[in-house]
Backbone bond lengths (Angstrom), bond angles and torsions (degrees), N, CA, C in turn:
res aa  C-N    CA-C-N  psi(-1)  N-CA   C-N-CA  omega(-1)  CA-C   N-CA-C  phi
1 X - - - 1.464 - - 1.518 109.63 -
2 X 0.871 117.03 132.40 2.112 134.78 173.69 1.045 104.34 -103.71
3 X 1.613 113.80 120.70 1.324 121.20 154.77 1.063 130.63 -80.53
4 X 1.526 137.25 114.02 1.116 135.27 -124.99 2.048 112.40 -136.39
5 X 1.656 87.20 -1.89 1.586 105.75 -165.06 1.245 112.96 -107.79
6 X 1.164 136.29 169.15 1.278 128.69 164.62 2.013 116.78 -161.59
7 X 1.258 113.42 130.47 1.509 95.16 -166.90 1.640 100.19 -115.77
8 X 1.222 125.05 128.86 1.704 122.87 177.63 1.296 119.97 -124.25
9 X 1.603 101.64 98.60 1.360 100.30 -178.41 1.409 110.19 -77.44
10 X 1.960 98.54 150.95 1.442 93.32 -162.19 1.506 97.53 -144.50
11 X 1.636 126.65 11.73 1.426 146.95 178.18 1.144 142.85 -51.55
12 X 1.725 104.97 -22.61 1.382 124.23 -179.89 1.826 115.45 -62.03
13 X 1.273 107.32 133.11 1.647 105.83 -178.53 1.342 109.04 -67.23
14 X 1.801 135.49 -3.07 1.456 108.86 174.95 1.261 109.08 68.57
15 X 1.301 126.98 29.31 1.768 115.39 175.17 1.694 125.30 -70.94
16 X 1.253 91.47 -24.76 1.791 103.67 167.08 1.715 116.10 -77.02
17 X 1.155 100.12 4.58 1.042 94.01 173.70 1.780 132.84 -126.63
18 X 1.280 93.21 10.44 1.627 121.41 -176.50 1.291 104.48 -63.11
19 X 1.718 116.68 156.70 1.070 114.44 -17.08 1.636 130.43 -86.86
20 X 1.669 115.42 28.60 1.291 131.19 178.34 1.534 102.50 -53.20
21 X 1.870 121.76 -28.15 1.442 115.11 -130.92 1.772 67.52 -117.69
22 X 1.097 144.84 10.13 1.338 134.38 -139.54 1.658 105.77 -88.35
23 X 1.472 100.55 -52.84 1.830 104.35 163.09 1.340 104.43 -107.32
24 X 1.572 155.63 11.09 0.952 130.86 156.71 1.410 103.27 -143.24
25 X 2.123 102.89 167.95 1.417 112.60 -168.82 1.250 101.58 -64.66
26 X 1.640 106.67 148.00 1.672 120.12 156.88 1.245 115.57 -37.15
27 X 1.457 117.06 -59.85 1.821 107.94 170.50 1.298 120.75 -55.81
28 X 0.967 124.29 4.83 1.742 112.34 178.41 1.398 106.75 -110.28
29 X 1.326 130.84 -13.15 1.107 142.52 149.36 1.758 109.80 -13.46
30 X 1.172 127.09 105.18 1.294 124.63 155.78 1.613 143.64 -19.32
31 X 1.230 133.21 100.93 1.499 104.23 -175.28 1.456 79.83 -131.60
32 X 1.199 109.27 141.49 1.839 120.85 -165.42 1.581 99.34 34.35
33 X 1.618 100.37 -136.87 1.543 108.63 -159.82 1.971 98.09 -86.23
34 X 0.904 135.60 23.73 1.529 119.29 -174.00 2.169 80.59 -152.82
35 X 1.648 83.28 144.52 1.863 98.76 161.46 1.789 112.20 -57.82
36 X 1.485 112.24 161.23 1.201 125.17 173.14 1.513 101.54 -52.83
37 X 0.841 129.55 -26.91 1.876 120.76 -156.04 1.156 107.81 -88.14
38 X 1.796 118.24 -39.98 1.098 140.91 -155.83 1.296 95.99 -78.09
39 X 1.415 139.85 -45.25 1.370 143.14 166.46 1.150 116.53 -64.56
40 X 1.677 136.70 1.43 0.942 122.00 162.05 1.893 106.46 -110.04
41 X 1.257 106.28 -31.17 1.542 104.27 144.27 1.345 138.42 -33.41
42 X 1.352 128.61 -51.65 1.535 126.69 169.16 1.117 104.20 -86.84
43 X 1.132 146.24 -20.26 2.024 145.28 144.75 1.355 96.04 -28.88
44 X 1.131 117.31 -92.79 1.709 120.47 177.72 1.513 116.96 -32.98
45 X 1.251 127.60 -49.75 1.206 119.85 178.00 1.375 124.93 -74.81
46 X 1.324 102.46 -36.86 1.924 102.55 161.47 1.476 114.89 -53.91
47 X 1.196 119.61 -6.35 1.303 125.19 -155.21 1.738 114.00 -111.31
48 X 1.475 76.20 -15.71 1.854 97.53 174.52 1.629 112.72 90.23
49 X 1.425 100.66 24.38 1.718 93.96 -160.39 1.677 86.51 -109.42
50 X 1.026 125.26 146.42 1.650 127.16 -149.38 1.501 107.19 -163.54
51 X 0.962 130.89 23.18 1.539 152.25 -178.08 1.116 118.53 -163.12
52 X 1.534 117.95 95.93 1.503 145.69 -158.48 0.983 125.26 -119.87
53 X 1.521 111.12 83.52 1.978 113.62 157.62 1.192 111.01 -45.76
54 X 1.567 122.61 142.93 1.865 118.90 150.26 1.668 83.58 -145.13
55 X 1.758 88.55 138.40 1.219 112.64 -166.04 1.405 96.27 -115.08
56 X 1.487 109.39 113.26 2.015 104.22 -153.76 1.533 74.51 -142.07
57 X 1.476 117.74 171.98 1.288 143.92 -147.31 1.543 101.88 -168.09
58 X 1.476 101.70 174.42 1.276 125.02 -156.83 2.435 101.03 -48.13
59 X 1.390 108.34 157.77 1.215 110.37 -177.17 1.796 121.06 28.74
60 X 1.966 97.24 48.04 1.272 100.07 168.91 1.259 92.33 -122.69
61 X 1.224 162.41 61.75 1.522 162.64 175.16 1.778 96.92 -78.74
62 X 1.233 128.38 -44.98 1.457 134.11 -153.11 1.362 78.74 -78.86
63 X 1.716 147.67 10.52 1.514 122.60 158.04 0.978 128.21 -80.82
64 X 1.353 99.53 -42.72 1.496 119.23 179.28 1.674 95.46 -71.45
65 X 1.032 158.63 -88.86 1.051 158.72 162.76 1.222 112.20 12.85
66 X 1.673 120.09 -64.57 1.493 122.98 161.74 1.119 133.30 -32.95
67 X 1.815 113.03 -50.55 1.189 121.06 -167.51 1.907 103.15 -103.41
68 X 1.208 116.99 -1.85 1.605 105.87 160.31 1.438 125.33 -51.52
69 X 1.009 112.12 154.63 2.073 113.78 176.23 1.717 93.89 -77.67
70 X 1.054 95.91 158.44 1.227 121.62 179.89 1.677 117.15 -151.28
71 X 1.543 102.21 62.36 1.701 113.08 -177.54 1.404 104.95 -45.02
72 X 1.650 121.60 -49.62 1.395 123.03 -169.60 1.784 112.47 -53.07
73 X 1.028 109.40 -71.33 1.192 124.04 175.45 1.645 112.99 -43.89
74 X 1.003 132.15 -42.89 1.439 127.97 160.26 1.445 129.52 -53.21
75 X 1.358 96.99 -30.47 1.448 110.58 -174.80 1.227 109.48 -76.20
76 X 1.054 123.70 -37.49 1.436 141.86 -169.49 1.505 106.31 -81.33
77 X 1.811 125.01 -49.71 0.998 105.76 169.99 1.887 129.94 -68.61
78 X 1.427 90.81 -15.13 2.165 88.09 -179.03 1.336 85.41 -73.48
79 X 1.511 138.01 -46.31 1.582 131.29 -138.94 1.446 89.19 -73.47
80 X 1.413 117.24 -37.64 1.759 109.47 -179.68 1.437 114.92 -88.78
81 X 1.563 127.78 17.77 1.044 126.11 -174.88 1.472 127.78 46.31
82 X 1.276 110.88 47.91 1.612 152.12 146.90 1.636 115.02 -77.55
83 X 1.809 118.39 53.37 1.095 116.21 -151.56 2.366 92.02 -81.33
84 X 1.171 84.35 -47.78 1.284 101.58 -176.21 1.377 118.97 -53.26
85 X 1.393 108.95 -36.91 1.152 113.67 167.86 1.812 127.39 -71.30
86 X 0.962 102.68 -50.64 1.565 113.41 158.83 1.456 109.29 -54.15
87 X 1.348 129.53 -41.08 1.128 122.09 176.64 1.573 127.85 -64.54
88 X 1.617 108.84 -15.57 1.339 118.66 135.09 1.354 150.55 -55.66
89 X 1.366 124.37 -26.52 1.263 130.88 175.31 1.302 113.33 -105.47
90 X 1.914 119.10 30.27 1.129 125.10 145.94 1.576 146.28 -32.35
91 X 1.202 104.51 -29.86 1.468 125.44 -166.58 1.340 91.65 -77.31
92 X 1.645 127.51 -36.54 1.106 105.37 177.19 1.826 145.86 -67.71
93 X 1.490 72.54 -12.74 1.701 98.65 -162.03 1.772 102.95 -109.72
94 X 1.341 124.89 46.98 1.522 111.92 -164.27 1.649 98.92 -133.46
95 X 1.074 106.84 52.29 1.647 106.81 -158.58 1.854 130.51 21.35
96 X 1.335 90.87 53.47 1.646 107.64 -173.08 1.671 100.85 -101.21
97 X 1.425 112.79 120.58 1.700 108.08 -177.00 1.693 103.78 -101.38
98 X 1.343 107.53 105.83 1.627 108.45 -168.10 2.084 97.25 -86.11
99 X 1.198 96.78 137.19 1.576 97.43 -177.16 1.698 97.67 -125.00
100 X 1.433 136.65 146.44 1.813 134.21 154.80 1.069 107.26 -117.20
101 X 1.223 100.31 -173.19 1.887 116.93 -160.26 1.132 89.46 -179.50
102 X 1.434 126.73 153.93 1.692 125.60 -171.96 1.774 98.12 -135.78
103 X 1.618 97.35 146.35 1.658 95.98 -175.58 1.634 81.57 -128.72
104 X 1.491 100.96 96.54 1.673 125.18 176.33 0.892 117.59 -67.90
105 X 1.731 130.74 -27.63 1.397 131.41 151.30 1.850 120.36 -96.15
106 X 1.383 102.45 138.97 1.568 94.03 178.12 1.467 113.09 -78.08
107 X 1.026 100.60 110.90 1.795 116.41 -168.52 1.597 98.47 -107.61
108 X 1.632 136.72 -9.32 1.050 120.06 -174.43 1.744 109.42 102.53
109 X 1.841 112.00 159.34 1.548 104.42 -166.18 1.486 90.89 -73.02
110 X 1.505 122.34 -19.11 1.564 108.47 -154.70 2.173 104.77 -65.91
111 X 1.905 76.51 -34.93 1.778 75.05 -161.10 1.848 102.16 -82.07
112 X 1.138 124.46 -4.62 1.446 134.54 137.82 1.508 149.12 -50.49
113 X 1.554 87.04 -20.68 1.588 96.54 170.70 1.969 111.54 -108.66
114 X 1.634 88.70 -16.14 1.530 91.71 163.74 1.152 144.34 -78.24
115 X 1.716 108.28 -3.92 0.900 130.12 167.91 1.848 132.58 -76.10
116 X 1.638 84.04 -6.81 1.692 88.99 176.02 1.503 106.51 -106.18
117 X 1.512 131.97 33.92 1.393 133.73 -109.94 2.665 62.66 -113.61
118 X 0.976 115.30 -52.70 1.441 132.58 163.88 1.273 104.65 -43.54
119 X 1.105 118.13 -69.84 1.903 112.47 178.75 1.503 109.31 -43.28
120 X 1.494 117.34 -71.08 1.278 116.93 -167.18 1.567 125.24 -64.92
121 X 1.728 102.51 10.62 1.995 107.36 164.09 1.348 83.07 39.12
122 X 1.274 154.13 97.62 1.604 140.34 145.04 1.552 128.11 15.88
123 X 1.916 104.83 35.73 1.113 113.47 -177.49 1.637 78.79 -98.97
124 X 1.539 104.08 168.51 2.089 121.46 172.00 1.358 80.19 -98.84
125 X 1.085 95.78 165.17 1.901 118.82 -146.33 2.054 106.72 -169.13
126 X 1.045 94.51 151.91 1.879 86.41 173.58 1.404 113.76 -101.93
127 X 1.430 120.92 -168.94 1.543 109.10 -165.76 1.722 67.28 -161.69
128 X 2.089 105.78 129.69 1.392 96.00 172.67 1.698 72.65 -154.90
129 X 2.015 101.74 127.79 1.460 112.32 -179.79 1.385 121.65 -61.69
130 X 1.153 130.87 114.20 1.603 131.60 -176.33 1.582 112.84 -42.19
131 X 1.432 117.31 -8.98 1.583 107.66 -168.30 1.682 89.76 -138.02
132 X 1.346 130.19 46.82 1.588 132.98 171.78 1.742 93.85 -142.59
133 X 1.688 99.10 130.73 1.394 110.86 167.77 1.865 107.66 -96.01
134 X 1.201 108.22 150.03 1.392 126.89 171.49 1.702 105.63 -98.97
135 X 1.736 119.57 94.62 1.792 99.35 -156.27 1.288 100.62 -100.09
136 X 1.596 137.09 76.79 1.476 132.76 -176.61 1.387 111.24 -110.06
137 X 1.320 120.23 173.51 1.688 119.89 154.89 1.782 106.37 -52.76
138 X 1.374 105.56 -68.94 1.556 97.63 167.21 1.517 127.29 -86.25
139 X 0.799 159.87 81.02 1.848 164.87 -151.98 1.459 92.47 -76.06
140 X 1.200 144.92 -44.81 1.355 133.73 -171.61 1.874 118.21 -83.19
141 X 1.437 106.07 -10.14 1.309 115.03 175.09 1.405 116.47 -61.28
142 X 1.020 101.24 -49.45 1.967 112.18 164.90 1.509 106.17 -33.83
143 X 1.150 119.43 -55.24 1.797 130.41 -163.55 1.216 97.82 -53.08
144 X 1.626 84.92 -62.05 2.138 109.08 -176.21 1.235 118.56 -25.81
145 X 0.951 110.18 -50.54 1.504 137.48 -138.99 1.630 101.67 -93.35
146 X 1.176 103.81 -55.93 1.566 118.45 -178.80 1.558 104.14 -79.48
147 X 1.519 142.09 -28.28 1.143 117.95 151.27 0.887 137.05 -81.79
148 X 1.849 135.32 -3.17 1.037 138.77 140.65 1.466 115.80 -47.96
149 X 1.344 130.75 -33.97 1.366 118.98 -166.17 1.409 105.94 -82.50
150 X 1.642 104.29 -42.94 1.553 106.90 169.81 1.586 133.34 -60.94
151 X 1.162 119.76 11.23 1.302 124.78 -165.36 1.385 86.80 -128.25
152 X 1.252 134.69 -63.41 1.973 141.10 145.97 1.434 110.00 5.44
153 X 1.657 108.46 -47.07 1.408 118.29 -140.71 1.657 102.68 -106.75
154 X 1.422 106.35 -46.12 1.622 133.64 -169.47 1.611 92.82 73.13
155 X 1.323 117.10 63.81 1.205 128.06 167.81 1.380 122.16 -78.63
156 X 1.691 118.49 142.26 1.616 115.41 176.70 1.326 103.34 -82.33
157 X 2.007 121.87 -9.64 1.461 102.40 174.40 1.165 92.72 163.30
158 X 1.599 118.84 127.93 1.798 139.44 153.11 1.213 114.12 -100.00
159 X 1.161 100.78 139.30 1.381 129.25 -153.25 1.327 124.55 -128.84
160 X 1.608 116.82 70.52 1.753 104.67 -167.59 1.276 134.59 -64.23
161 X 1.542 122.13 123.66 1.169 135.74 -168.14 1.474 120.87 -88.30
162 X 1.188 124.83 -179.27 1.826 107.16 164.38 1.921 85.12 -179.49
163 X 1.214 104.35 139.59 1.258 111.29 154.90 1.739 141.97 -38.56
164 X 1.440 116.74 131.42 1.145 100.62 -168.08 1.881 100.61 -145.13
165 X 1.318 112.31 151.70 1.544 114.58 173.02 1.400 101.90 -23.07
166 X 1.356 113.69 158.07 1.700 114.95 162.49 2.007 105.90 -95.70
167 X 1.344 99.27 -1.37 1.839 92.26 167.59 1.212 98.79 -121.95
168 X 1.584 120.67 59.77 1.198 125.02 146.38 1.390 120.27 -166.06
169 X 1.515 102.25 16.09 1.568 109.15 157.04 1.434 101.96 -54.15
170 X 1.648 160.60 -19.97 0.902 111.84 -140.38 1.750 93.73 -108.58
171 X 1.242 106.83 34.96 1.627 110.62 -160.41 1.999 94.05 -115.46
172 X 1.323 113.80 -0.45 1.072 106.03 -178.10 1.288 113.69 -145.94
173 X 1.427 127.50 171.14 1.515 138.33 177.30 2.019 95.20 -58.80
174 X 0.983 115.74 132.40 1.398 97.12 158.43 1.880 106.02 -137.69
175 X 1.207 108.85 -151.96 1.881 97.92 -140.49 1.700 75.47 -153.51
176 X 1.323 111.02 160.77 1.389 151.32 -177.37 1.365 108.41 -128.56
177 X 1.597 145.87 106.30 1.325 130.54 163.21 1.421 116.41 -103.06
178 X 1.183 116.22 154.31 1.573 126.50 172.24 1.389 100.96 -40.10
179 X 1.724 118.12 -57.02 1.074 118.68 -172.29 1.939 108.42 -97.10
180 X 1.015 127.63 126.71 1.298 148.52 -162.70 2.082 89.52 -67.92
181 X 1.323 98.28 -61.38 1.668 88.03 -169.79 1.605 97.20 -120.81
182 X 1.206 123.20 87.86 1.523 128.58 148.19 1.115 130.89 -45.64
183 X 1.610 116.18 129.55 1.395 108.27 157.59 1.133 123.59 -36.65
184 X 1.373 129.74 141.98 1.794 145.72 139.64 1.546 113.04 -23.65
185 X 1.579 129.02 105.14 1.439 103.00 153.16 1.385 90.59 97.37
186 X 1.268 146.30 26.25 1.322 137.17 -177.27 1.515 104.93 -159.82
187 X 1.329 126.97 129.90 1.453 125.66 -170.74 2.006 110.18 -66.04
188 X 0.928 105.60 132.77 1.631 121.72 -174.55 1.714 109.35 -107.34
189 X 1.399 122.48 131.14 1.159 118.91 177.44 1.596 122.62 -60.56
190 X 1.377 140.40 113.67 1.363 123.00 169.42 1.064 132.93 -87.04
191 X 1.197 115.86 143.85 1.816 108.30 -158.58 1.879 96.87 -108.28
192 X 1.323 107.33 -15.61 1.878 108.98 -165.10 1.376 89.93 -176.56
193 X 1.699 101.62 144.49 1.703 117.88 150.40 1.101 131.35 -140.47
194 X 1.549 118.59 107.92 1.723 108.12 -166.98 1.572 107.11 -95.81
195 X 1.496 105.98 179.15 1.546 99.98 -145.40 1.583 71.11 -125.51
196 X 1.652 131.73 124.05 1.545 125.59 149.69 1.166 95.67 76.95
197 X 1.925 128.86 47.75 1.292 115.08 174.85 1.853 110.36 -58.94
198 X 1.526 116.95 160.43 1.194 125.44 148.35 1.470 125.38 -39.77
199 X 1.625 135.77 119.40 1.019 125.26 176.55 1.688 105.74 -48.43
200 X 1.265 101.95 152.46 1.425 117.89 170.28 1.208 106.24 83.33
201 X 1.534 127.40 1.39 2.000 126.80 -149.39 1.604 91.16 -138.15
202 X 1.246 132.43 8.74 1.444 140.76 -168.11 1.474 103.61 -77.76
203 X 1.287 124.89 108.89 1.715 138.68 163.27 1.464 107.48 -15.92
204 X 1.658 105.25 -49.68 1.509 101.54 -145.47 2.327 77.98 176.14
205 X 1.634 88.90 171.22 1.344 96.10 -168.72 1.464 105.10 -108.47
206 X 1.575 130.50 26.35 1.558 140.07 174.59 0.886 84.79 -114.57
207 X 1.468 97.53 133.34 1.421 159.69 145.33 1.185 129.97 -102.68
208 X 1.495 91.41 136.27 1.774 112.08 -170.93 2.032 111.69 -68.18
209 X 1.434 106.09 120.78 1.031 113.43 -166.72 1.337 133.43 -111.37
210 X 1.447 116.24 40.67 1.257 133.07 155.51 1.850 110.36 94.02
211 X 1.256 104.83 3.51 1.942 103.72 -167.72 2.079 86.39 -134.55
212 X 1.383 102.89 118.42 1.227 116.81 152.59 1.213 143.57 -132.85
213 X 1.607 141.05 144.23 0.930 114.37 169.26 1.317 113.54 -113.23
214 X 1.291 144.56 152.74 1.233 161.65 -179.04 1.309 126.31 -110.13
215 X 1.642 121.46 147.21 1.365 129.69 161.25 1.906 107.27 -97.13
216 X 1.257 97.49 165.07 1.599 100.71 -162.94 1.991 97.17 -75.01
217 X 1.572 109.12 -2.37 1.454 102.41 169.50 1.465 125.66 -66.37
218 X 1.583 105.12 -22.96 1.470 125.06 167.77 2.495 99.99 -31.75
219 X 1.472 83.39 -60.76 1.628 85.58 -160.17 1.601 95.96 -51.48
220 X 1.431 143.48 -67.37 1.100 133.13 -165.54 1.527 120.30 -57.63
221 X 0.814 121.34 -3.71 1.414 143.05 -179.52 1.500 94.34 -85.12
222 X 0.862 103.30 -79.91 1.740 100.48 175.86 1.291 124.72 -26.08
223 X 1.610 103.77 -45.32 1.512 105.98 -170.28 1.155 117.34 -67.49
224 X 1.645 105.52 -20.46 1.455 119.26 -171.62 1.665 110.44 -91.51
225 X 1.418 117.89 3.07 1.376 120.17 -163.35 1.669 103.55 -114.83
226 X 1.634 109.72 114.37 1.379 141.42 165.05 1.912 103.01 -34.38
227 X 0.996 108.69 138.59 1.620 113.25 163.49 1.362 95.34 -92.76
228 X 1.503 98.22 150.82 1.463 134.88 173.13 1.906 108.94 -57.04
229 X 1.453 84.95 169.88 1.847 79.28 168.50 1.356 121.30 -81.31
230 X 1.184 105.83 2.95 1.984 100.52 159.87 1.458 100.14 -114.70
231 X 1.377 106.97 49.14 1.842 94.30 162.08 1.289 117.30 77.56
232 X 1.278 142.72 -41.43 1.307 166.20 160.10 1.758 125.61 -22.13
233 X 1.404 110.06 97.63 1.669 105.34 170.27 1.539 115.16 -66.49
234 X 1.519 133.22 110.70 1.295 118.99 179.57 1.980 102.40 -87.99
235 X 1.395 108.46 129.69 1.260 76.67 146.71 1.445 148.80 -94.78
236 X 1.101 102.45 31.35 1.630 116.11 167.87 1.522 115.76 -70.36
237 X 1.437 95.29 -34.22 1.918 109.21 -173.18 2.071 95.76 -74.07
238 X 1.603 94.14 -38.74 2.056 77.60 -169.98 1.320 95.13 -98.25
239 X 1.560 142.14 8.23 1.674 119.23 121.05 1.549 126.26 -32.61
240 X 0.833 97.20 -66.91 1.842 102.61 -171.32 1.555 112.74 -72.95
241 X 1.635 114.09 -16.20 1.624 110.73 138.67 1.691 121.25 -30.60
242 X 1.225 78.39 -63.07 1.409 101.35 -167.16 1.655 117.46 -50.38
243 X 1.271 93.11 -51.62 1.519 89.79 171.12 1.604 132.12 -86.97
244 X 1.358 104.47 -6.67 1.259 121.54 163.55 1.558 103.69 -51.87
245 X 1.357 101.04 -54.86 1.788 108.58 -163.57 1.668 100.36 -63.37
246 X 1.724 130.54 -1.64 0.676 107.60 -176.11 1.685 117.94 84.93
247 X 1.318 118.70 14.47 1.457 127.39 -153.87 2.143 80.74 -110.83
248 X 1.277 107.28 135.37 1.378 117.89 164.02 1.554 108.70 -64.67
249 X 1.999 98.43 103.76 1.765 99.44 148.53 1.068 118.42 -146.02
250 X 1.601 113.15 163.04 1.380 120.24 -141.19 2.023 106.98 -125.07
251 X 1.093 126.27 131.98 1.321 125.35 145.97 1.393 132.44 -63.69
252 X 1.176 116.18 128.04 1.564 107.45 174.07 1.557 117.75 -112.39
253 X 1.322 105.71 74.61 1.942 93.48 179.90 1.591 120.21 -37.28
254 X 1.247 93.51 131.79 1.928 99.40 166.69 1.396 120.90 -61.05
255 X 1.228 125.56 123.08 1.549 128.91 168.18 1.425 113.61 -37.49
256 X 1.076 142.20 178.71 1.215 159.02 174.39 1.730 112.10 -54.76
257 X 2.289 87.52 -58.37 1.324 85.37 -167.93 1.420 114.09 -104.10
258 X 1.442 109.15 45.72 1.809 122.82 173.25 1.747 103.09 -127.33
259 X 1.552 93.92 123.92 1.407 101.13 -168.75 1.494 106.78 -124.10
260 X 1.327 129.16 120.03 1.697 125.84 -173.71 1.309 108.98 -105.34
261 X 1.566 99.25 116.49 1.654 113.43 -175.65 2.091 97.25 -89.61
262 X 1.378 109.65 86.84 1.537 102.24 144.66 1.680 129.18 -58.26
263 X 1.465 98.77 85.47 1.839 106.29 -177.04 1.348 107.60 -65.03
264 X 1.489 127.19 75.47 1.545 131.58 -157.31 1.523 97.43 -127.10
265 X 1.500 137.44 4.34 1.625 144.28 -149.76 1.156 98.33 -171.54
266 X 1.208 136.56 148.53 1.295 149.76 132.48 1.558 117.01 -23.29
267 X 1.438 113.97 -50.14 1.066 134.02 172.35 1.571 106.38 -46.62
268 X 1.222 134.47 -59.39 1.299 137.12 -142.40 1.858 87.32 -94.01
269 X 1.174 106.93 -37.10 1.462 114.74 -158.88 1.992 98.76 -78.24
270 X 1.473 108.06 -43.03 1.101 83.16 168.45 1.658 139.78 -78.95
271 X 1.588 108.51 -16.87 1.461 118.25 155.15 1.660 123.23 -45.89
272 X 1.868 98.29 -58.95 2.108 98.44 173.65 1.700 90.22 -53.27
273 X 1.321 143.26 -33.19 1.767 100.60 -165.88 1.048 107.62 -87.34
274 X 1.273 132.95 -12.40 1.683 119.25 -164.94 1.579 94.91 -88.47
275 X 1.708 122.07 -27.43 1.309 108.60 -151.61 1.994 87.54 -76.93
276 X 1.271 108.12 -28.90 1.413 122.95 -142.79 2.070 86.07 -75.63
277 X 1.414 100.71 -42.12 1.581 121.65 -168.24 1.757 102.38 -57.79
278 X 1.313 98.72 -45.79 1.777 105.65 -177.10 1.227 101.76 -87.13
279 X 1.360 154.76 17.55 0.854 161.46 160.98 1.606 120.70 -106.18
280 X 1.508 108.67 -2.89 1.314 109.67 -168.17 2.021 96.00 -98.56
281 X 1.502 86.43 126.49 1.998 109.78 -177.13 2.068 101.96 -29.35
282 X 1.354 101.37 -44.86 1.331 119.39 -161.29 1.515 110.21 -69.62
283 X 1.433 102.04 -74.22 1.206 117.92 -176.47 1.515 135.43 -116.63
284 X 1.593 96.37 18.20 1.986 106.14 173.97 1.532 102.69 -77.76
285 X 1.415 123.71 -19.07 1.719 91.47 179.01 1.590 121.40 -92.28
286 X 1.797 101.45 -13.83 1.552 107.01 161.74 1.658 108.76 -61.06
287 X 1.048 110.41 -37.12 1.775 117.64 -151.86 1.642 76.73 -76.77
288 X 1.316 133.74 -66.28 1.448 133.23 -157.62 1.818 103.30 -45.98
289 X 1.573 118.22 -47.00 1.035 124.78 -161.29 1.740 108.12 -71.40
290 X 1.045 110.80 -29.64 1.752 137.89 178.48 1.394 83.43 -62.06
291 X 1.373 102.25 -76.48 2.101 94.88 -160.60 1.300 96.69 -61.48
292 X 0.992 142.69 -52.10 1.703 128.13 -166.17 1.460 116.84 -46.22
293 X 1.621 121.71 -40.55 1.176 146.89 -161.12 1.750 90.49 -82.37
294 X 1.201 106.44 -49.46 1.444 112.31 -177.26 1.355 135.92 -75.65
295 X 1.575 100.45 -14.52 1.568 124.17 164.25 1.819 96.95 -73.82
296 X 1.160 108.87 -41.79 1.794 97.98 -166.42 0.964 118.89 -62.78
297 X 1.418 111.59 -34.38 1.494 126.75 -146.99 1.723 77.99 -97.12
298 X 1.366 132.57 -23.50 1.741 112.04 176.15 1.532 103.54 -97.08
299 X 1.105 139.11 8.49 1.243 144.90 166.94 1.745 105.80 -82.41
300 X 0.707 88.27 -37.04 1.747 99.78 176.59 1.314 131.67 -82.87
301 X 1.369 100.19 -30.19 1.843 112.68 152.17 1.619 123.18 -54.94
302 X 1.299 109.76 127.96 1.124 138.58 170.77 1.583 97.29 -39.87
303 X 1.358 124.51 119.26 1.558 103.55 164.70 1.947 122.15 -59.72
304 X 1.532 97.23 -33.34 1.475 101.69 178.23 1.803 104.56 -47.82
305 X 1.467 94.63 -61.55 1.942 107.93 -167.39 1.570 90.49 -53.25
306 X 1.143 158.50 -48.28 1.493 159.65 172.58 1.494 108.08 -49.64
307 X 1.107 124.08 -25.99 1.716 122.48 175.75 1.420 96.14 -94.39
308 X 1.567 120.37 -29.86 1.800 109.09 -172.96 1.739 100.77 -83.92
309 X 1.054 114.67 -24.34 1.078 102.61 -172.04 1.778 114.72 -97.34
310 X 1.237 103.02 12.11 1.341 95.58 175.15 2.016 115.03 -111.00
């Protein structure tokens, strides 16, 4: 069986991130030379997944817009020998059929992923967050990897994990495994996943990391899953349905060298560009030489002159 689907919710208003997010979506947000979305777009498509939910909401039009073909504009850049450049707006042209659907109220990812409940015909499908980077040499290997295991497994759902502070588990879904310290990169049995544990009340310090894949039992699960006290379907809560029922699901710890940028802060967002910036073929060894030059020259500042001048 090939998983062949993929659903990306991409709905969230970005309020932490205003007023960057003010006229446009958080995913379109820049990180190096391509928007947040777009990097999770060619993730999916390296990945072979070619049938694309995005679950976008009010003053997201500039997605769809992004990801339309644009024959004219291509044409124009090879005819002017703009090869490179055209060689960017590939994603549009790779036999990828992008489809939306809008979740006009914030109901939460759970009641967002239920919304592709029609797309996915009761095929298993992946789930990759419109505003989380995958930061590897390969970024789509993660996908790979985890739907190979799930199809291996006849899994109701893998779930990539990755380590996180223990005073800041309480900002994410985190996971319980049979096995306490799992291999890297290899599916792990899950026994429970709570969604926003209580500081100090945290299972374990994995956290759910933005790349899933799913069986179509995911949707009934949902139906059966209570909103939170802000109203909210998590799907973290119709995970642990899931395993309640006794249904096989799996964790997938992140390797070493797979790193997931949640662009949820300023903070995080300005880290994905620099890492993404020094990493760019073109211009990461100028950019490297800039920060080096630019580390000295703040090493050399007076801490006082650094408080006057700010």
């Amino acid at each position: 069986m090939q998983i062949k689907k993929a659903i990306v919710p991409a709905a969230g208003l970005g309020t932490r991130l205003l007023p960057a997010t003010k006229s446009q979506p958080k995913e379109m947000l820049p990180v190096g030379r391509k928007p947040i979305l777009q990097h999770v777009i060619e993730e999916l498509q390296a990945a072979d997944l070619h049938q694309i939910l995005m679950i976008t909401g009010r003053r997201k039009r500039a997605i769809e817009d992004h990801f339309d073909a644009d024959p004219d504009l291509i044409a124009i850049l090879k005819k002017t020998g703009k090869e490179r450049e055209a060689a960017g707006l590939s994603y549009t042209e790779n036999h990828t059929r992008f489809f939306y659907t809008r979740q006009s109220i914030q109901k939460g990812l759970g009641d967002a992923v239920a919304l592709g409940a029609q797309f996915a015909d009761d095929e298993d499908f992946a789930v990759a967050l419109g505003d989380s980077l995958i930061y590897a040499s390969d970024p789509s290997a993660l996908l790979r990897n985890m739907m190979a295991a799930h199809v291996n497994l006849k899994a109701a759902a893998v779930v990539a994990v990755e380590q996180v502070p223990a005073d800041q588990t309480h900002r994410y879904g985190i996971v319980s495994l049979k096995d306490p310290n799992p291999p890297a990169g290899e599916p792990a049995k899950m026994l429970d996943i709570i969604e926003k544990p209580e500081p100090g009340r945290s299972p374990s310090r994995l956290a759910v990391a933005a790349r899933y894949v799913m069986s179509p039992a995911i949707f009934e699960a949902l139906t059966r899953t209570t909103a939170d006290r802000r109203g909210e379907i998590q799907l973290t809560d119709a995970i642990r349905l899931l395993i309640k029922q006794g249904l096989p699901v799996y964790a997938w710890p992140l390797p070493p060298d797979e790193q997931r940028y949640d662009i949820g802060n300023f903070e995080s967002y300005f880290k994905s560009f620099i890492d993404y910036t020094l990493n760019d073929e073109q211009y990461g060894e100028i950019m490297k030489r800039y920060l080096m030059e630019k580390a000295h020259e703040l090493s050399r500042t007076p801490a006082c002159a650094g408080r006057q001048n700010r």
